[in-house]
C-alpha positions as CSV (number, residue, x, y, z in Angstrom):
1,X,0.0,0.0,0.0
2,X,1.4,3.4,-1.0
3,X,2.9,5.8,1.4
4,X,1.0,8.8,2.3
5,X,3.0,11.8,1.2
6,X,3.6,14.5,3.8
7,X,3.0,18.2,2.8
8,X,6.9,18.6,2.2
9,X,7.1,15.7,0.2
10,X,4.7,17.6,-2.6
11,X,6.3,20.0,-5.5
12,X,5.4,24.1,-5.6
13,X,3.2,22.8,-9.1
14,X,1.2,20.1,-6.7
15,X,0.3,22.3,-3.3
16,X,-0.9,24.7,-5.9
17,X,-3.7,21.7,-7.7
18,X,-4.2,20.6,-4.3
19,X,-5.1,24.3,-3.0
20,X,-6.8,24.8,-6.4
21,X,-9.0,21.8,-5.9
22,X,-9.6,22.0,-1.7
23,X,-10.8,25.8,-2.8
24,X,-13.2,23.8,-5.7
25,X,-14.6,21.4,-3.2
26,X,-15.3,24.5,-0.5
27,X,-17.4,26.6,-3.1
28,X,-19.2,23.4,-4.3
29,X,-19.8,22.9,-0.8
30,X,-21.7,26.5,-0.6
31,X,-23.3,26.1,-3.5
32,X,-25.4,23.1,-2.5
33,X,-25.6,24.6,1.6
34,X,-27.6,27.7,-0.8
35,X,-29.8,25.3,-3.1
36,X,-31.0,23.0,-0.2
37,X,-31.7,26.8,1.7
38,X,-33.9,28.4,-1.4
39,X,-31.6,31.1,-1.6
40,X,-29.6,30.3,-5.2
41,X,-31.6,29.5,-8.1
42,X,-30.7,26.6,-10.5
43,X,-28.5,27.7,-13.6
44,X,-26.3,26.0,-15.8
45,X,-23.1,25.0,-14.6
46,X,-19.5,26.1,-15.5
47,X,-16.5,23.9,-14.6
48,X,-14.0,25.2,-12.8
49,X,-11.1,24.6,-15.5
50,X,-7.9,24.4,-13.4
51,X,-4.5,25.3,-15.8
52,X,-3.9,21.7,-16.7
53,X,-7.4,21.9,-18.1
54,X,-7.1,25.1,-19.7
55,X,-3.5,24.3,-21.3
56,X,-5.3,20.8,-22.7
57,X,-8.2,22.3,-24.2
58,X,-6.1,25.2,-25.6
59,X,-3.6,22.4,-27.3
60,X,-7.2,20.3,-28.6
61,X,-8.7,24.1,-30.3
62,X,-5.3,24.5,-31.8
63,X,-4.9,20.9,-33.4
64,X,-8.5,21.1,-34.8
65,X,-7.7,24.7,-36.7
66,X,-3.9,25.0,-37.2
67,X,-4.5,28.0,-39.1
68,X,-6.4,31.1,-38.4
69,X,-8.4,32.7,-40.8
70,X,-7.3,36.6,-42.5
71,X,-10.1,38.7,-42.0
72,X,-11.3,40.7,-44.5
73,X,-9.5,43.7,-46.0
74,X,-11.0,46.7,-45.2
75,X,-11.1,50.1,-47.7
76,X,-8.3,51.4,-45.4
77,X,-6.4,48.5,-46.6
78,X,-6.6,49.4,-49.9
79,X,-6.1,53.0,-49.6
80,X,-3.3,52.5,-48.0
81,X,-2.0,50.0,-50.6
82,X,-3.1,52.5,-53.3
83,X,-0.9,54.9,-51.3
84,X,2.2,52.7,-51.3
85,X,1.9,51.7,-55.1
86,X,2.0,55.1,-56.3
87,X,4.7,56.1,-53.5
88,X,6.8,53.1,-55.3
89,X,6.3,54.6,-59.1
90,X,7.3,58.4,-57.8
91,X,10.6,56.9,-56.0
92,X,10.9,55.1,-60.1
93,X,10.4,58.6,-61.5
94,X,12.2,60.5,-59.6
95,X,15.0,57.8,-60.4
96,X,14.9,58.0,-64.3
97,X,14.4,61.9,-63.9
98,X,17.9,62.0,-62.1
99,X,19.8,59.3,-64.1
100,X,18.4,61.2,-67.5
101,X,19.3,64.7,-66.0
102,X,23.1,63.3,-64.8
103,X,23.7,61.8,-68.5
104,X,22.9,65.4,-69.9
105,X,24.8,67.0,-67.8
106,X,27.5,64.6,-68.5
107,X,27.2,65.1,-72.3
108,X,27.5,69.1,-71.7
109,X,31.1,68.6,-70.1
110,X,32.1,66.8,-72.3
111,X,31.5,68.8,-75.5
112,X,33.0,71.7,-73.2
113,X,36.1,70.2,-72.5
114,X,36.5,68.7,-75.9
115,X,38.8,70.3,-78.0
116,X,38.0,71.0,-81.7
117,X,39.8,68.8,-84.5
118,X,42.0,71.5,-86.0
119,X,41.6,71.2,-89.8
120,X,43.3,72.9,-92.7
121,X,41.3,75.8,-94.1
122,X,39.5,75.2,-97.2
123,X,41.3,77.2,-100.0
124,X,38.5,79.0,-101.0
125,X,38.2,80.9,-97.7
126,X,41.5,82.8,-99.2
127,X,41.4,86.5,-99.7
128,X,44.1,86.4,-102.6
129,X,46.1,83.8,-104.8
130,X,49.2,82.7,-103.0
131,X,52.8,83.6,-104.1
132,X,52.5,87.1,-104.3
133,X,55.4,89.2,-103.6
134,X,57.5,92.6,-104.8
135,X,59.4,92.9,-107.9
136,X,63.5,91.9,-107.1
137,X,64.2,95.2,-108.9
138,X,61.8,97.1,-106.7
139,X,62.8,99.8,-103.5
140,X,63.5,97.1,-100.9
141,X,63.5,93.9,-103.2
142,X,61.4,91.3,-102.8
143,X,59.1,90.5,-100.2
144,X,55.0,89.8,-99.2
145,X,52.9,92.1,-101.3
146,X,50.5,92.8,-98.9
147,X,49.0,96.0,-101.0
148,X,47.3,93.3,-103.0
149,X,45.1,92.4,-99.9
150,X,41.9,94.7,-100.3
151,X,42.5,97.5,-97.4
152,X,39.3,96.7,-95.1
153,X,40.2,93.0,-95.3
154,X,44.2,93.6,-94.7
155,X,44.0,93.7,-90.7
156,X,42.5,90.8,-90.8
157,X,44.8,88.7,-93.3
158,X,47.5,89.6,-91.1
159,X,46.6,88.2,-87.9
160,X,45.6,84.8,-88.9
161,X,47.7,82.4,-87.9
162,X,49.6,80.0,-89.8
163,X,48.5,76.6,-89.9
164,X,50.2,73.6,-88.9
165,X,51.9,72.1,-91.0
166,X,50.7,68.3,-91.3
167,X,52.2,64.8,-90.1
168,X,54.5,63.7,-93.5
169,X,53.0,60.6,-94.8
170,X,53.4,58.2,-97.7
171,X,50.7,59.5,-99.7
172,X,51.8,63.3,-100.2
173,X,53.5,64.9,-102.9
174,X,57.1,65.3,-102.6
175,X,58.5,66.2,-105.9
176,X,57.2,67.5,-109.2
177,X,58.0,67.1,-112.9
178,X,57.4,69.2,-116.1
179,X,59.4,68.0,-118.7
180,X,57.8,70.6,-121.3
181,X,59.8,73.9,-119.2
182,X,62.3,71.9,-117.5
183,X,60.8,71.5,-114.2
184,X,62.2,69.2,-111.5
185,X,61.9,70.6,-107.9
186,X,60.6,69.4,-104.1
187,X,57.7,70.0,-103.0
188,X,56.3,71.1,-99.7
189,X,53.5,71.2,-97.2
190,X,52.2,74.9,-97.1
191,X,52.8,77.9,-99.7
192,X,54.0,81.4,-97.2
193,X,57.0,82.8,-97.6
194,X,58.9,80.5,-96.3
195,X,57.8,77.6,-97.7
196,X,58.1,79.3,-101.2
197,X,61.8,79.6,-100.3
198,X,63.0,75.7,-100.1
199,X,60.6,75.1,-103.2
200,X,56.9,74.2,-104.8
201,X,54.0,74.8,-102.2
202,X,51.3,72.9,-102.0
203,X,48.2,74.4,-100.2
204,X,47.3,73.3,-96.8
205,X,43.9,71.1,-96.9
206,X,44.3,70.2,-100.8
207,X,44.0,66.2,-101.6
208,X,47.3,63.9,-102.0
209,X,48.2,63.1,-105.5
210,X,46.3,60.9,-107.2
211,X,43.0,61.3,-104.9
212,X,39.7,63.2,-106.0
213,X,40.3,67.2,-105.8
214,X,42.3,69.9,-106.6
215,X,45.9,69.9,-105.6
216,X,46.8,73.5,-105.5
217,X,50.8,74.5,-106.2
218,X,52.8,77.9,-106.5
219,X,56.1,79.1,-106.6
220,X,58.0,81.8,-107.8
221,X,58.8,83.1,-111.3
222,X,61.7,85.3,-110.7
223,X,63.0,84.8,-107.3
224,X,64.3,81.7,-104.9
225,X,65.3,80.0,-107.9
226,X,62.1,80.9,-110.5
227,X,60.9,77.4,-110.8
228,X,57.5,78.7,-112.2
229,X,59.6,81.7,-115.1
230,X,58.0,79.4,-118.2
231,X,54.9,78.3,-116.7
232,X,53.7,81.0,-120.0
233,X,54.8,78.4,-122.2
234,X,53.2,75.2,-121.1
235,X,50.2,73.5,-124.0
236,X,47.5,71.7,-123.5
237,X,48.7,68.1,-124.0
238,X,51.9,68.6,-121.9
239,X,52.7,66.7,-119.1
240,X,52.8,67.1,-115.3
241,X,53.7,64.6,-112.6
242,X,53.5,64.4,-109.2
243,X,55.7,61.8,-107.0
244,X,54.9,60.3,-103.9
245,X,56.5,58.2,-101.5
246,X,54.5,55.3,-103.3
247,X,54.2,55.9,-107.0
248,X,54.7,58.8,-110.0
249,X,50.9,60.3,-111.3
250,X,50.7,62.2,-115.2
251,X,48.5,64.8,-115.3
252,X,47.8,66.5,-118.8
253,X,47.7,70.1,-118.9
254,X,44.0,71.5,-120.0
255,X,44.4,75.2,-120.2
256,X,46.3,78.3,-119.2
257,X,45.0,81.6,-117.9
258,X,45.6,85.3,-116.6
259,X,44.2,86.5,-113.7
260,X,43.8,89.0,-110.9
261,X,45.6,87.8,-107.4
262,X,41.8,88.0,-105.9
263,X,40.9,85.4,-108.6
264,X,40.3,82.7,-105.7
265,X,37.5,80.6,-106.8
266,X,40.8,78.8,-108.9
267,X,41.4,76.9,-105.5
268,X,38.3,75.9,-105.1
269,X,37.5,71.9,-104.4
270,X,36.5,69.5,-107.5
271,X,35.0,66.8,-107.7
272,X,37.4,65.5,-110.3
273,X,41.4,65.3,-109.9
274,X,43.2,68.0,-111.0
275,X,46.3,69.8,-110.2
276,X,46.6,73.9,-110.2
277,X,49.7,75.5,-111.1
278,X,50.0,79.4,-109.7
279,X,52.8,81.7,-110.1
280,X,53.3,85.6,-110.7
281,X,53.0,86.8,-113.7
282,X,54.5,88.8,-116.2
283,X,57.9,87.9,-115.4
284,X,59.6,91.3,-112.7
285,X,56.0,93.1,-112.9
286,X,54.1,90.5,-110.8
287,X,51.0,92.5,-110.9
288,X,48.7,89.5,-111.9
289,X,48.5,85.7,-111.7
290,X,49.1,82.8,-114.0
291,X,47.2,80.0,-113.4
292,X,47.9,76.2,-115.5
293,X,45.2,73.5,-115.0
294,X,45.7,69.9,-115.5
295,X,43.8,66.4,-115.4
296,X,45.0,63.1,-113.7
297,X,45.4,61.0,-116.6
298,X,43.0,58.1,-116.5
């Protein structure tokens, strides 16, 4: 037969039931002392759940329905949601506005900071035909006619600056032939004065021998070695050629004329090969230009 267990023999979790349950038996007690009395009226009865009962039937409700049911959203819910969408597609706009506005931006520094291509000046933007210069015999000798630049234009002749002088490459002309006057000289990038000195000039920004334009070239007639003097002479039918680094081109000599040193429209591009020939002309007056055309020979 099992031992009665003594008070101290009983957990904290036990004396509590056993209170819990002494405290039951007491009010049931009253209860029926106030029935058999008349002074309680019958009504349905509630058990008395003690936590061991309340922690079962908790476990048994949350077995039959593991999962609760969402209520309902509400038209709060989806203002707010409303509210939250259109918060989302602001944040994108403001986004793209500031990723578009940055790239602008971007694109305006650069074309500030970017340094324009310097390119030859096309020969038609000349105020008068190059190689013109004093007479040898005249006060001073020879140097730059600059009386033939128009006087309201002259101020501003003088300040240009020169251009630079290309990178030599394979394809330019560096020598020229006229077998018809006896012509055999260099040539070189650029027709100033100096240029003009060492021998024939081709103009800055004219096409390479060979190529699709017109290849502009002066020297002088009665000074630094008057490699032009018989350019007077020349026929259509004669001969002109160019050399290269890569290969000798003929060109045939179409026609010769007499013009005014503000003749420039002579220089101008074409849209088939040719090659100009410009000196001073006549021979110690230099008042006037000659100009010799010729055709790359097919």
């Amino acid at each position: 037969m099992p031992r009665k267990r003594s008070a101290e023999d009983l957990s904290i979790e036990e004396l509590r039931l056993l209170l819990i349950e002494k405290q039951r038996a007491r009010r049931q007690k009253r209860l029926e002392h106030f029935r058999r009395s008349g002074r309680l009226m019958l009504v349905e009865e509630h058990p008395i759940e003690t936590p061991l009962d309340h922690l079962s039937s908790r476990s048994l409700s949350e077995e039959a329905s593991p999962t609760t049911t969402r209520p309902p959203r509400t038209w709060l819910d989806r203002v707010l949601l409303g509210i939250e969408v259109l918060a989302v597609l602001g944040l994108a706009f403001v986004l793209l506005n500031g990723f578009t506005l940055i790239r602008d931006l971007n694109r305006e520094v650069a074309s500030l900071i970017t340094q324009p291509t310097l390119t030859p000046t096309p020969a038609i933007t000349a105020i008068v035909l190059p190689g013109g210069h004093t007479p040898p015999n005249s006060p001073g000798g020879p140097r730059p006619n600059d009386a033939e630049i128009p006087e309201h234009l002259r101020p501003v002749m003088l300040s240009l600056p020169e251009l630079p002088t290309p990178t030599p490459g394979v394809e330019q002309a560096i020598r020229i032939q006229i077998p018809a006057i006896n012509v055999d000289a260099p040539v070189v990038q650029g027709d100033g004065w100096e240029q003009l000195k060492k021998g024939v000039g081709q103009r800055l920004g004219t096409p390479n021998p060979g190529q699709r334009g017109n290849i502009v070239l002066s020297a002088h007639n009665d000074i630094f070695g008057e490699i032009f003097r018989d350019l007077d002479k020349l026929k259509p039918g004669d001969q002109v050629i160019l050399y290269s680094n890569q290969r000798a081109y003929v060109y045939i000599v179409q026609q010769t004329q007499i013009v005014e040193p503000t003749r420039v429209e002579v220089m101008a591009p074409t849209q088939e090969p040719i090659v100009t020939l410009i000196s001073c002309y006549p021979y110690m007056v230099d008042n006037q230009r000659i100009v010799v055309t010729a055709r790359l020979q097919e």
